[in-house]
Kinemage of the C-alpha trace (Angstrom):
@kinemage 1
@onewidth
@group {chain A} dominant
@subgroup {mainchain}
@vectorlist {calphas} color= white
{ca unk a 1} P -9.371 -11.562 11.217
{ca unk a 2} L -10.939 -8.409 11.522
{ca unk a 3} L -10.740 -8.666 15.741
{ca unk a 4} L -6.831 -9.206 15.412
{ca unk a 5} L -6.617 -6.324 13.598
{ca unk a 6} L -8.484 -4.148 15.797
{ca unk a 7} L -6.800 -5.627 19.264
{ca unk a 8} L -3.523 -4.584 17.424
{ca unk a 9} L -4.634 -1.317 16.619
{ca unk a 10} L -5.671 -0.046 20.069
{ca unk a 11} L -2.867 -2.022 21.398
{ca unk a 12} L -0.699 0.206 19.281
{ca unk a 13} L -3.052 3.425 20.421
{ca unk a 14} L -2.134 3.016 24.067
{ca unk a 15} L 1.192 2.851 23.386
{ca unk a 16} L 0.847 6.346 21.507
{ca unk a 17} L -0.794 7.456 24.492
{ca unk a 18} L 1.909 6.385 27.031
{ca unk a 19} L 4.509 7.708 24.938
{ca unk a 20} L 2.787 10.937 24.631
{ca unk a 21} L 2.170 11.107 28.546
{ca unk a 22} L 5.848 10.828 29.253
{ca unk a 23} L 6.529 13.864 27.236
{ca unk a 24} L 4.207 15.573 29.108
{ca unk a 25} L 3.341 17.016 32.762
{ca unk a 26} L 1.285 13.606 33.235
{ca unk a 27} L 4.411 12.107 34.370
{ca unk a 28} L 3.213 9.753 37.295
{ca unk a 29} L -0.577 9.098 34.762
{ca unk a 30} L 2.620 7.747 32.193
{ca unk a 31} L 4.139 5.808 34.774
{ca unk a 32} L 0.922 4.077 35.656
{ca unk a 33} L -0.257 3.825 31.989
{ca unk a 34} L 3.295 1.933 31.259
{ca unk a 35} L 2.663 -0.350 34.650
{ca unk a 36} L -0.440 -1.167 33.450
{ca unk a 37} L -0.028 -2.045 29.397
{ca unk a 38} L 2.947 -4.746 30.741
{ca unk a 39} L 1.120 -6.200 33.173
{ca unk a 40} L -2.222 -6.910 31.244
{ca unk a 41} L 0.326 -7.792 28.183
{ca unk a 42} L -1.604 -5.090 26.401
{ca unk a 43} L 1.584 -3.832 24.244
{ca unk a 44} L 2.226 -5.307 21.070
{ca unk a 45} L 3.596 -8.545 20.456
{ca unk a 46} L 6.893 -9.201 19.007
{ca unk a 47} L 7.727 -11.947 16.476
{ca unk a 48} L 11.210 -14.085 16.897
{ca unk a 49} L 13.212 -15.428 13.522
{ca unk a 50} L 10.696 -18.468 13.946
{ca unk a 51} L 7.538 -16.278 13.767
{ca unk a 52} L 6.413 -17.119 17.623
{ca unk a 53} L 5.043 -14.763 19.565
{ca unk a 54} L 6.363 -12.743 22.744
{ca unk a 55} L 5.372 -10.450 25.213
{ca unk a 56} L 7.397 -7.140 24.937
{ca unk a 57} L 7.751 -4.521 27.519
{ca unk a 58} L 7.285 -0.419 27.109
{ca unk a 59} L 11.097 0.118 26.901
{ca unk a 60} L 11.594 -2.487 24.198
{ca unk a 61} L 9.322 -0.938 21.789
């Protein structure tokens, strides 16, 4: 249990961090950052009415 929470956690952190970047001069380093966290389904998952899993993207959360 104590991995899941942790996974979620810095999964959560490097969405602080690409949200931060993009409010920043770091635009293209945000761009990347955002890329990168959908395409090694690093963001946080979100739960459906049935409580299964799913990948979200940056602009969803």
């Amino acid at each position: 249990m104590e991995v899941d929470k942790n996974s979620a956690l810095v999964s959560e952190l490097y969405f602080l961090i690409a949200k931060l970047l993009s409010t920043s001069p770091l635009q293209n380093t945000s761009t990347v950052l955002q890329k990168e966290l959908e395409e090694k389904k690093i963001l946080p998952k979100r739960l459906d009415w049935n409580g299964h899993e799913h990948d979200q993207h940056y602009k969803e959360l």
